[in-house]
C-alpha positions in Angstrom: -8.4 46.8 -21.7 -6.8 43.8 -23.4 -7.4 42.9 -27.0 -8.9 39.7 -27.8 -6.0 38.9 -29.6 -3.6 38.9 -26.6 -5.7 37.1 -24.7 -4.8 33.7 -23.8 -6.4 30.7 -25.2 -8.6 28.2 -23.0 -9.6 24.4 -23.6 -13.0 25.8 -24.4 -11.9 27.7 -26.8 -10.5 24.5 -28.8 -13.2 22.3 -27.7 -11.5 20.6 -25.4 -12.9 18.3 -23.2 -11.5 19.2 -19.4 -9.9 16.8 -17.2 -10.8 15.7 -13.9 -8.4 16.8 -10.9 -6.8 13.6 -10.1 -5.2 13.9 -7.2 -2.0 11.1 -5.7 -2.9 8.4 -3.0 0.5 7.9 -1.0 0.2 4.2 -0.8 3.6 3.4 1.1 5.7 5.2 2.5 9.3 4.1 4.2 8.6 0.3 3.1 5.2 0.1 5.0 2.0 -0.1 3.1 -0.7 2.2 4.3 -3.8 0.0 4.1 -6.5 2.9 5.3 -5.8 4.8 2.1 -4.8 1.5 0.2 -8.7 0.3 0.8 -10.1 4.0 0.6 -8.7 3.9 -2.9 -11.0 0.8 -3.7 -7.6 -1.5 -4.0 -6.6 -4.5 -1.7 -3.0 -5.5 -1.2 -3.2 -8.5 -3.4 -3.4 -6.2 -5.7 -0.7 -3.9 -4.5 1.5 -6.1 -4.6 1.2 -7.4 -8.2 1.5 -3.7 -9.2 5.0 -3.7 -7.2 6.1 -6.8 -8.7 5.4 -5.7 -12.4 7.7 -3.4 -11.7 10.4 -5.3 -10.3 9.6 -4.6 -6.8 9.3 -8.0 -4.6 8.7 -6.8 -1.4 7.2 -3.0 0.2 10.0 -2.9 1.7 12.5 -2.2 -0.8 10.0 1.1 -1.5 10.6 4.0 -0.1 7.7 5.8 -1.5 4.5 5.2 -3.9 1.3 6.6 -5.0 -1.5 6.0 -7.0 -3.2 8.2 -9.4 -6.3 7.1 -11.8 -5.0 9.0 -14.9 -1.4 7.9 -14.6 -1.0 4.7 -12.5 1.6 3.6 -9.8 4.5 5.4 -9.2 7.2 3.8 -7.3 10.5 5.1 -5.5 12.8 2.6 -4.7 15.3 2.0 -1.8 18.9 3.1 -2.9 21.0 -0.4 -2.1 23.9 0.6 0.3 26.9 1.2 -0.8 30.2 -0.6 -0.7 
C-alpha cells in the first residue's frame, strides 16, 4: 500500500477548478474549407476568413491545414511556397 506521501497530487487537491475537454474542429483541410463542421462549430465563413487574414492568410488555399479549438483559437498550417 502506497503512503499518502507518494501519492501523486490532483487539481482537487489544490483547489483547482477542472477544465473542460476541448476538443479541435479541422476546419480546412488541403486549401478547401469544410463548411459542415465550419457551421456545426457555430461559425460562418465570413468569419473564417477574417480569422485567416489576421494571420496573414488571404486565401484557403494557401492553407493546408486548420482547426479550431474554444480554449486556444485558430491554428493554421500554411502551404510551403515551391521552391526554386
Amino acid at each position: 500500500m502506497k503512503k499518502s506521501a507518494a501519492e501523486p497530487i490532483q487539481r482537487e487537491d489544490l483547489l483547482l477548478p477542472t477544465k473542460p475537454a476541448a476538443f479541435p474542429v479541422v476546419l480546412i483541410q488541403h486549401g478547401r474549407i469544410d463548411r459542415t463542421r465550419l457551421e456545426t462549430a457555430g461559425y460562418d465563413e465570413p468569419w473564417l476568413l477574417d480569422k485567416l487574414k489576421e494571420q496573414g492568410v488571404e486565401r484557403p488555399e494557401e492553407v493546408v491545414y486548420a482547426e479550431w479549438m474554444d480554449n486556444d483559437g485558430l491554428f493554421i498550417q500554411k502551404r510551403e511556397p515551391p521552391s526554386t
